[in-house]
N, C-alpha and C positions, 0 to 999 in steps of 0.2 A: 504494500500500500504506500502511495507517495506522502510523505511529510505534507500537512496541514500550511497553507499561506500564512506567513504571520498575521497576529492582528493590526487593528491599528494602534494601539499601544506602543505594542511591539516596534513598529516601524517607525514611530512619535521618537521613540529612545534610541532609535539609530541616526535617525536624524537630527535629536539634539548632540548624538556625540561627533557624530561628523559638522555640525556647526562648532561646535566647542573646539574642534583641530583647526578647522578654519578658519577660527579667529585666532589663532595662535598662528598660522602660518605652517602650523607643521604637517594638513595633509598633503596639500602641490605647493609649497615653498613660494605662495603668492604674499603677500600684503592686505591685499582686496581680496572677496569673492563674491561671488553674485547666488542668483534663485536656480541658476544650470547648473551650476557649480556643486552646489550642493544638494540639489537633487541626483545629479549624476552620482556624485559619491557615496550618498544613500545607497541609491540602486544598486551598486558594484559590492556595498558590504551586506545588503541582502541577498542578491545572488541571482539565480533564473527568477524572472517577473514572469508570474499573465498578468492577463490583464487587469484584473482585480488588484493586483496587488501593487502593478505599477500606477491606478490611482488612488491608491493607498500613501504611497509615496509623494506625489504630486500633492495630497489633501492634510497629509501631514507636514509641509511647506507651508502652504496656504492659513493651515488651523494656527501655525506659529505666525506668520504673517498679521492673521485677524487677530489675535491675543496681541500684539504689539511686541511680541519678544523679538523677531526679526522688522527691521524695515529698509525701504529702499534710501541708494544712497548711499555714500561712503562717507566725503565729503560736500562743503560746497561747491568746490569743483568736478563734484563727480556725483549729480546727480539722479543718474539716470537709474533704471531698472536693472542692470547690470550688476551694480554694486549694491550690496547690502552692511549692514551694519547689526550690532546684536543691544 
C-alpha cells in the first residue's frame, strides 16, 4: 500500500522550516527569496507531489501569507512579489 499524502499540517511544518533556512541564507546561499523559492523547496523536501498535495503546498504558502507571517517585498527597493520577507 503506498504511504498516505501528508497533511496539511504536515506540509505547514515543512514549509515553515524551509522559510526558517531561507531567511538565514543557508538553503540556496541567497540573501533574498521569494513565494517560488520557497514553494519549490517545500516541494523537493516532501518529495513525489499529486496533485492534492502539491496544493497542499501552494495553500500552505498562501495560509502563511494571509496570517501575515510571510509578506511580499524584501526591501524598498525591492518590492515586488518576488521577494518576501518573514
Amino acid at each position: 500500500m503506498a504511504a498516505s499524502p501528508p497533511t496539511h499540517d504536515q506540509v505547514r511544518q515543512v514549509m515553515l522550516a524551509v522559510i526558517k533556512s531561507l531567511s538565514r541564507g543557508s538553503f540556496g546561499g541567497t540573501e533574498g527569496f521569494g513565494r517560488n523559492t520557497a514553494i519549490d523547496g517545500a516541494a523537493r523536501q516532501i518529495g513525489a507531489l499529486d496533485a492534492r498535495t502539491s496544493r497542499r503546498v501552494m495553500d500552505a504558502w498562501d495560509d502563511l501569507y494571509r496570517a501575515g507571517i510571510v509578506g511580499t517585498g524584501m526591501d524598498l527597493a525591492n518590492l515586488g512579489g518576488q521577494w518576501v520577507h518573514v
